[in-house]
MIDRENKOL-265951 format. One record per residue (C-alpha): x, y, z; residue number from 1. Coordinates in nm, 3 decimals, padded with zeros to 5 digits. Each point is the difference from the previous one (the first is absolute). Layout:
residues N
+---------+---------+---------+-----+
:    east :   north :      up : num :
+---------+---------+---------+-----+
:       X :       Y :       Z : NUM :
...
+---------+---------+---------+-----+
end
This chain:
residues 380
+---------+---------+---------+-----+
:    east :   north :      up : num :
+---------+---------+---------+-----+
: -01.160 : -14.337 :  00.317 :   1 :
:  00.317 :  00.092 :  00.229 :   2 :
:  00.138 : -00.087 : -00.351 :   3 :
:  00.406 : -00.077 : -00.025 :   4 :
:  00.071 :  00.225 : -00.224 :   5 :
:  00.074 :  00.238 :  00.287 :   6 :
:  00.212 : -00.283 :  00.139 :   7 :
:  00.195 : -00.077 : -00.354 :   8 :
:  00.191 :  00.317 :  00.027 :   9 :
:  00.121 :  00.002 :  00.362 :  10 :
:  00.289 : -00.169 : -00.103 :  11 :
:  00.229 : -00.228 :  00.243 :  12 :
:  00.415 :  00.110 :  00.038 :  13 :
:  00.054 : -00.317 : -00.186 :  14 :
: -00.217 :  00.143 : -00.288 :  15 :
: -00.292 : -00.302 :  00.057 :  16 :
: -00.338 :  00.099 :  00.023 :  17 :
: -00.216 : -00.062 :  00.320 :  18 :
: -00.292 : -00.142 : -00.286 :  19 :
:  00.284 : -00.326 : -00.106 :  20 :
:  00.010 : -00.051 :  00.439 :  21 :
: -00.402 : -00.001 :  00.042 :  22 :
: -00.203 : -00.049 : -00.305 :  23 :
:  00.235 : -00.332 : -00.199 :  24 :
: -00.230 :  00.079 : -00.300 :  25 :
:  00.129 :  00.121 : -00.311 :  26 :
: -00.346 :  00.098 : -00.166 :  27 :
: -00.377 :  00.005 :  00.203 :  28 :
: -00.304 :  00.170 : -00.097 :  29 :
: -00.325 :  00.180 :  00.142 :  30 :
: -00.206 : -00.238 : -00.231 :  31 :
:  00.115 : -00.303 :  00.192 :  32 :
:  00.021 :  00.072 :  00.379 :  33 :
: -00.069 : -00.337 :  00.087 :  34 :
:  00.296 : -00.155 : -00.161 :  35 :
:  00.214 :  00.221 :  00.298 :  36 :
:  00.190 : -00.251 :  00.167 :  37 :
:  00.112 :  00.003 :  00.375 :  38 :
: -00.144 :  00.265 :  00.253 :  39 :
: -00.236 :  00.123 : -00.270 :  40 :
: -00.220 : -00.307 :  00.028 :  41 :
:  00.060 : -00.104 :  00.367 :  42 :
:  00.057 :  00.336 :  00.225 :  43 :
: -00.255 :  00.097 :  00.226 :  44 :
:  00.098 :  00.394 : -00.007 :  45 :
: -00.051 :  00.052 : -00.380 :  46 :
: -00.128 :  00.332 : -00.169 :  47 :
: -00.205 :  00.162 : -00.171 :  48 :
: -00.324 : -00.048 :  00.223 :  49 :
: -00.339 :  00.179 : -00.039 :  50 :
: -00.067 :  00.221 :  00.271 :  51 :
: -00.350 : -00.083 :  00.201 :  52 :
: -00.187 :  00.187 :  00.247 :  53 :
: -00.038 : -00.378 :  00.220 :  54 :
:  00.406 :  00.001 :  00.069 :  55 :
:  00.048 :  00.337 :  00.097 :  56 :
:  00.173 :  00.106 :  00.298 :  57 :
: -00.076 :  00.367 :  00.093 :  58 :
:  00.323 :  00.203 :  00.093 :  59 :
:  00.027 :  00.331 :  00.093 :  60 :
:  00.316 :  00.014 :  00.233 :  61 :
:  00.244 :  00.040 : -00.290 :  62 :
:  00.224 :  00.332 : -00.066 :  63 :
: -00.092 :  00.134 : -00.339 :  64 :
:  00.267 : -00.106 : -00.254 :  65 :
:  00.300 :  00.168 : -00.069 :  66 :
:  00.168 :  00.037 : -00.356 :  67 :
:  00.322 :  00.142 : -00.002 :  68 :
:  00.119 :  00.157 : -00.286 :  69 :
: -00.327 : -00.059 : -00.181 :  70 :
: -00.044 :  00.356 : -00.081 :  71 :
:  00.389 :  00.006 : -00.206 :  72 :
:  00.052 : -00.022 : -00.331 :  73 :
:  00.279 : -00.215 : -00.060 :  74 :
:  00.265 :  00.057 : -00.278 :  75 :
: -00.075 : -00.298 : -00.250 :  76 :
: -00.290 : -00.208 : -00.083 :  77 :
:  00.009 : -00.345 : -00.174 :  78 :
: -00.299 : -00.181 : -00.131 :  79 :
:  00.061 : -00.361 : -00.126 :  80 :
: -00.182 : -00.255 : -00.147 :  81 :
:  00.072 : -00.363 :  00.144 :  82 :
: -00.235 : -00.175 : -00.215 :  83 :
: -00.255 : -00.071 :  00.282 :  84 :
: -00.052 :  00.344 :  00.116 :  85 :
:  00.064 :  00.398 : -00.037 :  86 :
:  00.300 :  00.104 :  00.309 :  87 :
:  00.124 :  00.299 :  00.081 :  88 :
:  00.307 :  00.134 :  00.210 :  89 :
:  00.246 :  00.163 :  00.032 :  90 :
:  00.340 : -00.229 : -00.064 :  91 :
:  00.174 :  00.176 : -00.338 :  92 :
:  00.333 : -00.020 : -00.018 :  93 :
: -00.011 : -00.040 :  00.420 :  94 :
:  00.241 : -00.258 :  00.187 :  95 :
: -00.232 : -00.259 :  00.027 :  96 :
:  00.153 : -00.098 :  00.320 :  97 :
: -00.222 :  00.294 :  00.148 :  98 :
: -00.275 : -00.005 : -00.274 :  99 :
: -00.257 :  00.171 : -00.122 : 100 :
:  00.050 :  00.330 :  00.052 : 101 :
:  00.227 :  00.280 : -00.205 : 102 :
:  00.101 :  00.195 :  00.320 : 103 :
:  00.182 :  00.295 :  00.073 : 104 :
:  00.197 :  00.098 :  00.293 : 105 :
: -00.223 :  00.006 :  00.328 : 106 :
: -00.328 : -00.078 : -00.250 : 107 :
: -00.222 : -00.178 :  00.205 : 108 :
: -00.113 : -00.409 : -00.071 : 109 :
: -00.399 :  00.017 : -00.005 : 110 :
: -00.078 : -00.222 :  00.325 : 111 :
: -00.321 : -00.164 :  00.163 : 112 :
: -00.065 :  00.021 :  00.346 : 113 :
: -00.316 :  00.012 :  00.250 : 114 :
: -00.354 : -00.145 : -00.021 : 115 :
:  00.109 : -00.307 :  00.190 : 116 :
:  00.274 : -00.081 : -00.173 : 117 :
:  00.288 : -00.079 :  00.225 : 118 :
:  00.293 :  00.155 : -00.152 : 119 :
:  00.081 :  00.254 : -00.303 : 120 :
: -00.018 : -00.152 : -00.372 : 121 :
:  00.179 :  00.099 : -00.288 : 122 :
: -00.168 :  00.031 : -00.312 : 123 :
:  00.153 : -00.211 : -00.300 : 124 :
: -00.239 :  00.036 : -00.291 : 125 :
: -00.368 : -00.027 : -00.151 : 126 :
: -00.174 : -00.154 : -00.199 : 127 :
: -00.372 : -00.074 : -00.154 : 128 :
: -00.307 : -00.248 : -00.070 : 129 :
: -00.242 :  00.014 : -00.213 : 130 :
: -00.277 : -00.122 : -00.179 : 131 :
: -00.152 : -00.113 : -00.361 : 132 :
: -00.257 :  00.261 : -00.156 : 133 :
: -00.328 : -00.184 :  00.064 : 134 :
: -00.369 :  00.120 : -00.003 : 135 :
: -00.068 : -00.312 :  00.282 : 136 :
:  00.187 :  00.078 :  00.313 : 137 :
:  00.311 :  00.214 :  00.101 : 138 :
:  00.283 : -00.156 :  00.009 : 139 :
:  00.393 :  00.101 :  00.067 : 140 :
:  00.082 :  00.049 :  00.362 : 141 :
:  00.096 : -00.331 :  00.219 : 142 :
: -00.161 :  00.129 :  00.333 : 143 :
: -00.348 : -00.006 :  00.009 : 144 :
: -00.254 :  00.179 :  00.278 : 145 :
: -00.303 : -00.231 :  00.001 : 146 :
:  00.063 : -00.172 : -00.299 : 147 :
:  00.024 :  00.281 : -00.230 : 148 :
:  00.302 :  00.165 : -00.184 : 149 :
:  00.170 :  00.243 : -00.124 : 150 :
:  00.114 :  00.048 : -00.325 : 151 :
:  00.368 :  00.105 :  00.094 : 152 :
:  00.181 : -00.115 :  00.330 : 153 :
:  00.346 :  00.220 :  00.070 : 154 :
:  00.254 : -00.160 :  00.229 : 155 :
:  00.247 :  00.234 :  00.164 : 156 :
:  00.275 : -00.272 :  00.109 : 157 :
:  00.206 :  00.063 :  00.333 : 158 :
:  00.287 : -00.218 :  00.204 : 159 :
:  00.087 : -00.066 :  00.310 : 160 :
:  00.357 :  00.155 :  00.087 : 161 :
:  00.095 : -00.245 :  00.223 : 162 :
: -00.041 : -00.281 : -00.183 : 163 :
:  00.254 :  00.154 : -00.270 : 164 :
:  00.136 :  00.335 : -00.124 : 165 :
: -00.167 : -00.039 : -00.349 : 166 :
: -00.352 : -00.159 : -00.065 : 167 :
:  00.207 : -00.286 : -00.188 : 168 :
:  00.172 : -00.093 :  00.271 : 169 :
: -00.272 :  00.032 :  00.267 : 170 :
: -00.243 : -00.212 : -00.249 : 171 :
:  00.297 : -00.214 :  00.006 : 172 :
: -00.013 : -00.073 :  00.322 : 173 :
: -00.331 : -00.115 :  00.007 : 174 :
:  00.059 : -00.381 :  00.041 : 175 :
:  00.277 :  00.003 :  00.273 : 176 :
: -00.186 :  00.320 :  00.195 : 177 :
: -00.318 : -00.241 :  00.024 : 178 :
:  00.151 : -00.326 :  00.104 : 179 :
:  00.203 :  00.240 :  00.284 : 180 :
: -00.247 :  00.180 :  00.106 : 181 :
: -00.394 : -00.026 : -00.142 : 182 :
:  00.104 :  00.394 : -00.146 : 183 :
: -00.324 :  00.086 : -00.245 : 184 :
:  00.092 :  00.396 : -00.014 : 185 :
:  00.228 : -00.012 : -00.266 : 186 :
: -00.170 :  00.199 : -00.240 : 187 :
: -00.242 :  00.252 :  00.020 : 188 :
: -00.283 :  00.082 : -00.296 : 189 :
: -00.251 :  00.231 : -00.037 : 190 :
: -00.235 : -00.038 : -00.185 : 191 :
: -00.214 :  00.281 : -00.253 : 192 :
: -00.315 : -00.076 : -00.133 : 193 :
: -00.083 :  00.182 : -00.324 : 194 :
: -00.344 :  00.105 : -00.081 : 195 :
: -00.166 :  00.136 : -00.390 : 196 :
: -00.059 :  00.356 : -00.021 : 197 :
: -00.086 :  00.199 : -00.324 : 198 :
:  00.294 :  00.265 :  00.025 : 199 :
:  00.380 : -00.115 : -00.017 : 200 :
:  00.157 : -00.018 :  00.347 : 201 :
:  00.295 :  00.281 : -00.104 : 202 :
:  00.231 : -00.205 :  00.243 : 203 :
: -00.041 : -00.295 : -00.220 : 204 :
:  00.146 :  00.178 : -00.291 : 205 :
:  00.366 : -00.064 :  00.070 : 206 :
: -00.020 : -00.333 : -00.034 : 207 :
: -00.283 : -00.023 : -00.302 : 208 :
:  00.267 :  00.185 : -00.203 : 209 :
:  00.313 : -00.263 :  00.080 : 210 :
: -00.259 : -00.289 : -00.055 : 211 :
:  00.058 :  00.039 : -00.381 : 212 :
:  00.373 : -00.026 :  00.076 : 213 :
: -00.041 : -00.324 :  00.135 : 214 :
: -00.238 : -00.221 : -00.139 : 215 :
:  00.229 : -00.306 : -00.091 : 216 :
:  00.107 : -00.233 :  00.240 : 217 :
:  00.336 :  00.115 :  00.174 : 218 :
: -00.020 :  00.332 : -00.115 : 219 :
:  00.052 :  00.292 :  00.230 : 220 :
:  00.030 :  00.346 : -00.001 : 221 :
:  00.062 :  00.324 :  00.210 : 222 :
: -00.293 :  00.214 :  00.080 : 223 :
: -00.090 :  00.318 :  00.115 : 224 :
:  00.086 : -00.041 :  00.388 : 225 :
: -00.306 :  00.073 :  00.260 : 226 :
: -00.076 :  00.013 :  00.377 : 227 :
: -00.126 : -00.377 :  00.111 : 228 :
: -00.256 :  00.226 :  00.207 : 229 :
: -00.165 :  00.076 : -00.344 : 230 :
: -00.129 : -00.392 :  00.009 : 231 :
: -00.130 : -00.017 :  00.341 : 232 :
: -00.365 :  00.047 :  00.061 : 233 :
: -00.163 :  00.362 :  00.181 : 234 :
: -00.071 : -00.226 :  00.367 : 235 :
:  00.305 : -00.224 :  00.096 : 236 :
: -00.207 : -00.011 :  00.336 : 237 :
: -00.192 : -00.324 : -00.090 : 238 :
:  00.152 : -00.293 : -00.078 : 239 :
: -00.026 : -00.401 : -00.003 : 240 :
:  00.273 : -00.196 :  00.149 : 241 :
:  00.123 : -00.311 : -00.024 : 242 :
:  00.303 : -00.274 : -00.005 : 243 :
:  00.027 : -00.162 : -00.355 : 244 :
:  00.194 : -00.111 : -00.258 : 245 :
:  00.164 :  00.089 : -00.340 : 246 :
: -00.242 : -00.071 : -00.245 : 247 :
:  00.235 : -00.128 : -00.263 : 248 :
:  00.237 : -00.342 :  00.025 : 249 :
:  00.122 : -00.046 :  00.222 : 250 :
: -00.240 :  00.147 :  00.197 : 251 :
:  00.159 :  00.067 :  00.351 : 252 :
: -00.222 :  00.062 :  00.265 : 253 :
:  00.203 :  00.292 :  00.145 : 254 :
: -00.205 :  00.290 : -00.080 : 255 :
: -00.199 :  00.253 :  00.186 : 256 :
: -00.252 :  00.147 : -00.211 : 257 :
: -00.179 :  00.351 :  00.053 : 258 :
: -00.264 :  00.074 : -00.254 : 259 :
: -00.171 :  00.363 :  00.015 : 260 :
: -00.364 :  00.006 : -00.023 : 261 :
:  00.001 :  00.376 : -00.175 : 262 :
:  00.114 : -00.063 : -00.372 : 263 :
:  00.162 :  00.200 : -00.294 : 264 :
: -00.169 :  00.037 : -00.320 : 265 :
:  00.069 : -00.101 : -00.326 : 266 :
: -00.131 :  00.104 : -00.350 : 267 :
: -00.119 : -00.273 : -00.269 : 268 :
:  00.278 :  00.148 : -00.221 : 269 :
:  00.249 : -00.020 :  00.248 : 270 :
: -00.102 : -00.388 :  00.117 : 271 :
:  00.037 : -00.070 : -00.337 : 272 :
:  00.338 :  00.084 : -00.057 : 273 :
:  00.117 : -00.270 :  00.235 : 274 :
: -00.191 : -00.227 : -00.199 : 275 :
:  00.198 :  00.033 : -00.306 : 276 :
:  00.309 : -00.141 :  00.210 : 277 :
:  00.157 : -00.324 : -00.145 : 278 :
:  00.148 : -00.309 :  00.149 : 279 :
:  00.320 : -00.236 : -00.087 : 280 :
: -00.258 : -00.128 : -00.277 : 281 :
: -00.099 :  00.325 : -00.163 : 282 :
: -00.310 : -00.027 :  00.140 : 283 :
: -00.245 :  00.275 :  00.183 : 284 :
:  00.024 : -00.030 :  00.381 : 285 :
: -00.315 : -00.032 :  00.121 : 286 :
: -00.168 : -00.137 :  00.331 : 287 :
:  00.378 : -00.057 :  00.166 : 288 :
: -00.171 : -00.022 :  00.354 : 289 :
:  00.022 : -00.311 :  00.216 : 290 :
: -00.333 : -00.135 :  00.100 : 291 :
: -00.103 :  00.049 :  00.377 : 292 :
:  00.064 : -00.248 :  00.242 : 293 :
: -00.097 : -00.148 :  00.347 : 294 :
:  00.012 :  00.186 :  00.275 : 295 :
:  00.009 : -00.277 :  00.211 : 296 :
: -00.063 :  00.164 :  00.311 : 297 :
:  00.187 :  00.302 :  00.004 : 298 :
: -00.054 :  00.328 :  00.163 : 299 :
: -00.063 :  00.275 : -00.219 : 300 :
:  00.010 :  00.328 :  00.199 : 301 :
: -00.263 :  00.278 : -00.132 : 302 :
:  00.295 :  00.291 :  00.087 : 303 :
: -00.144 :  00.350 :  00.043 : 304 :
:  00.296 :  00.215 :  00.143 : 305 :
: -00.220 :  00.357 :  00.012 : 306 :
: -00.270 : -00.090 :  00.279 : 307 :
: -00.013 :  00.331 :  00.178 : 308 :
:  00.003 : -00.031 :  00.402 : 309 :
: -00.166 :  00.168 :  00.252 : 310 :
:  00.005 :  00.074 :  00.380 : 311 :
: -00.262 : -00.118 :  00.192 : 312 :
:  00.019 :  00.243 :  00.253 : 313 :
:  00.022 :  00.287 : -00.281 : 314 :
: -00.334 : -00.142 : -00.144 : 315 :
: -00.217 : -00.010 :  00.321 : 316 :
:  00.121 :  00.368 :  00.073 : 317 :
: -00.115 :  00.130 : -00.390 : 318 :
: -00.342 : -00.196 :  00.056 : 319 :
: -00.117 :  00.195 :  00.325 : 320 :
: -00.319 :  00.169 :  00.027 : 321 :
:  00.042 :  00.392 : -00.192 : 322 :
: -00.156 :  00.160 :  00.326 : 323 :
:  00.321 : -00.075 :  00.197 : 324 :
:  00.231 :  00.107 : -00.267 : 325 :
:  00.037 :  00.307 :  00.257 : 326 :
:  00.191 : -00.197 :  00.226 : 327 :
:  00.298 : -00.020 : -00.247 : 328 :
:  00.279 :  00.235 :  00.013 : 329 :
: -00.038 :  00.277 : -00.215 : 330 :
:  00.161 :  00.012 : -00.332 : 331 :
:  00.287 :  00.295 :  00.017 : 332 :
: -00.011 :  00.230 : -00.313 : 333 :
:  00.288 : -00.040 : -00.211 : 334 :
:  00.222 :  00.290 : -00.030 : 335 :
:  00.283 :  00.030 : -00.268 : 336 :
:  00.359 :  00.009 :  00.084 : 337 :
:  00.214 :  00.228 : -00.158 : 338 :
:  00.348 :  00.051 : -00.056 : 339 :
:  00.099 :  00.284 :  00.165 : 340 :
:  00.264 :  00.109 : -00.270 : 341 :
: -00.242 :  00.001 : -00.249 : 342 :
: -00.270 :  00.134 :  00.127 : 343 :
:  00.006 :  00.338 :  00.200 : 344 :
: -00.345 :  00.123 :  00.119 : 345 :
: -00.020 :  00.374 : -00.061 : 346 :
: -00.083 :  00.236 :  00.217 : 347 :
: -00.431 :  00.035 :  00.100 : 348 :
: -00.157 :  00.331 : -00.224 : 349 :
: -00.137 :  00.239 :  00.240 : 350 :
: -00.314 :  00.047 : -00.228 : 351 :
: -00.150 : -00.375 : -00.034 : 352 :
:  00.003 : -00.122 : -00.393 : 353 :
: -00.078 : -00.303 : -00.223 : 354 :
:  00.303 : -00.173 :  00.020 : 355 :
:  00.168 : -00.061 : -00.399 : 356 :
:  00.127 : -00.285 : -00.119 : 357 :
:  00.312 : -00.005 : -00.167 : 358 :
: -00.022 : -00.283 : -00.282 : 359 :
:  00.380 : -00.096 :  00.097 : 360 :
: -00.024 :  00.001 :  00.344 : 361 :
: -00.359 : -00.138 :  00.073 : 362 :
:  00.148 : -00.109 :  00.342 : 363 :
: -00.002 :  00.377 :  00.134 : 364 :
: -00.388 :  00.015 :  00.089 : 365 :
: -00.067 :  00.053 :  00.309 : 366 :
: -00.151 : -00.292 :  00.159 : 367 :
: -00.363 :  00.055 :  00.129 : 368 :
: -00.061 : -00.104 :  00.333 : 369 :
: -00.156 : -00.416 :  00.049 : 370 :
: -00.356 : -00.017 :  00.036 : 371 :
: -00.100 : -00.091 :  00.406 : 372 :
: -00.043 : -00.358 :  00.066 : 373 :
: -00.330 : -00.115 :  00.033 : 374 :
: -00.129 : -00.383 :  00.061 : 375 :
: -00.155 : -00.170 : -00.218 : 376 :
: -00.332 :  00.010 :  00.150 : 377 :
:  00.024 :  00.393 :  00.014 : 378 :
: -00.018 : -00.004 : -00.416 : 379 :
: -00.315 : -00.171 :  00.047 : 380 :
+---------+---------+---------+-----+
end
């Protein structure tokens, strides 16, 4: 789910909120997604799908991505509970005219850019999916790779720029930007997959530990502030690709999605935490994933941004026959260059010794002389 909660908070200068311009529902829920009027029911664009091997595009002509500012911890951290999912960013006590971020003086805005994306992105918030405890299938992620899940999906939510200077106003935007001009880069989500492992993932503990502060609907709390890089998976190299949709009303089909194939990892304890999260109802969130839909013909490029190239010409010259490697031009010995001022070579000894070696200046051996060249079929 490209959920709203990230868009609640980008607030408009008149003080609306971009949810009021694009969702006109006051209350909707994950256990009903077929009572989601307008685009939800009719668009032709719509996420989550499941990722198959038969509508794959292979793509290998991509730069690698770029995150900028990934590495940075920023100064605050905000985790919030919107009744429908678990968000975090980085908005406290921030003009919300240029949102979700406490910033200093020359700190830097964590952006998106590369892997085929056509501009830079600037992340806005995250947020998660997941599933009900169950002994008959996974559940809890809304992509799916060949029909089966995950059991928690983590959406890393990023805008367009151009389309606004704050993710409200770009998301805004949406419906005149499309009737001008067919725009479907608005926003740009990546996708995590989560996968069970026996030992807590110790980047997961910052937010396990504010989960307790935030259980009730509408709660939220500040938490103990982290790089985003700590949620991304080992290989951003390979990736799926495609144009969707927000996956809750009202569903605007002005998405592209990347979803890594490497995933992070998640303990049993930790997975249960979210869990214990309640909505408007006082109720456990559980299963708040949309169900997959259609692709309806839609390219879905198989992104691998690491192939390693090689020169033709190089190749044919490595895979000669070994009895000509004669013919090649001799490989020149390597001798060391040294700074004159801080090495002085002393004077020869008249009477010919075992050079010493001084532990501090292991430089000042004399250098033996290189051994003669000799072919390669010589050493034979």
């Amino acid at each position: 789910m490209l959920t709203l909660y990230c868009l609640a908070h980008g607030v408009h200068a008149d003080g609306g909120h971009p949810q009021d311009d694009l969702v006109g529902l006051a209350d909707w829920s994950h256990e009903s997604p077929e009572t989601w009027p307008g685009v939800c029911q009719t668009g032709m664009a719509q996420s989550p799908i499941d990722i198959s091997e038969a509508n794959l595009v292979q793509v290998d002509n991509f730069e690698p991505l770029t995150f900028h500012g990934f590495d940075l911890t920023p100064d605050t951290a905000v985790l919030k509970n919107d009744g429908h999912s678990v968000g975090m960013d980085f908005s406290e006590g921030v003009d919300y005219h240029f949102p979700y971020f406490g910033l200093r003086v020359g700190q830097t805005i964590p952006t998106l850019s590369g892997g085929g994306l056509s501009g830079r992105y600037q992340f806005a918030g995250l947020h998660f999916h997941w599933g009900s405890e169950s002994d008959e299938a996974v559940t809890g992620s809304e992509h799916t790779v060949e029909g089966q899940a995950y059991p928690l999906e983590l959406h890393l939510v990023h805008f367009n720029s151009e389309y606004g200077s704050s993710i409200g106003k770009a998301v805004n935007n949406i419906t005149v930007t499309l009737m001008k001009s067919e725009a479907k880069d608005i926003l740009a989500v990546v996708g995590v997959f989560a996968k069970l492992q026996e030992k807590d993932n110790p980047k997961l503990e910052p937010l396990y530990w504010a989960l307790d502060k935030i259980s009730k609907s509408g709660e939220s709390a500040k938490m103990s502030a982290f790089p985003l890089a700590d949620l991304l998976p080992r290989n951003t190299d390979s990736f799926y690709r495609y144009d969707g949709s927000l996956t809750t009303p009202g569903c605007n089909e002005a998405v592209i999605w990347t979803l890594f194939k490497d995933t992070i990892g998640i303990s049993a304890r930790q997975l249960q935490k979210f869990r214990t999260i309640q909505d408007s109802h006082g109720m456990a969130i559980s299963n708040n994933f949309r169900p997959v839909q259609a692709t309806n013909e839609r390219s879905i490029l198989d992104v691998e941004t690491s192939t390693k190239m090689f020169n033709p010409a190089f190749a044919d010259w490595q895979n000669r026959p070994f009895d000509k490697v004669e013919t090649l031009v001799p490989v020149t010995t390597f001798v060391p260059k040294f700074d004159p001022s801080v090495h002085t070579p002393k004077e020869p000894s008249a009477d010919p010794v075992e050079p010493s070696v001084d532990p501090m200046k292991p430089w000042a051996v004399p250098l033996k002389p290189p051994m003669p060249y000799k072919s390669a079929n010589a050493l034979r």
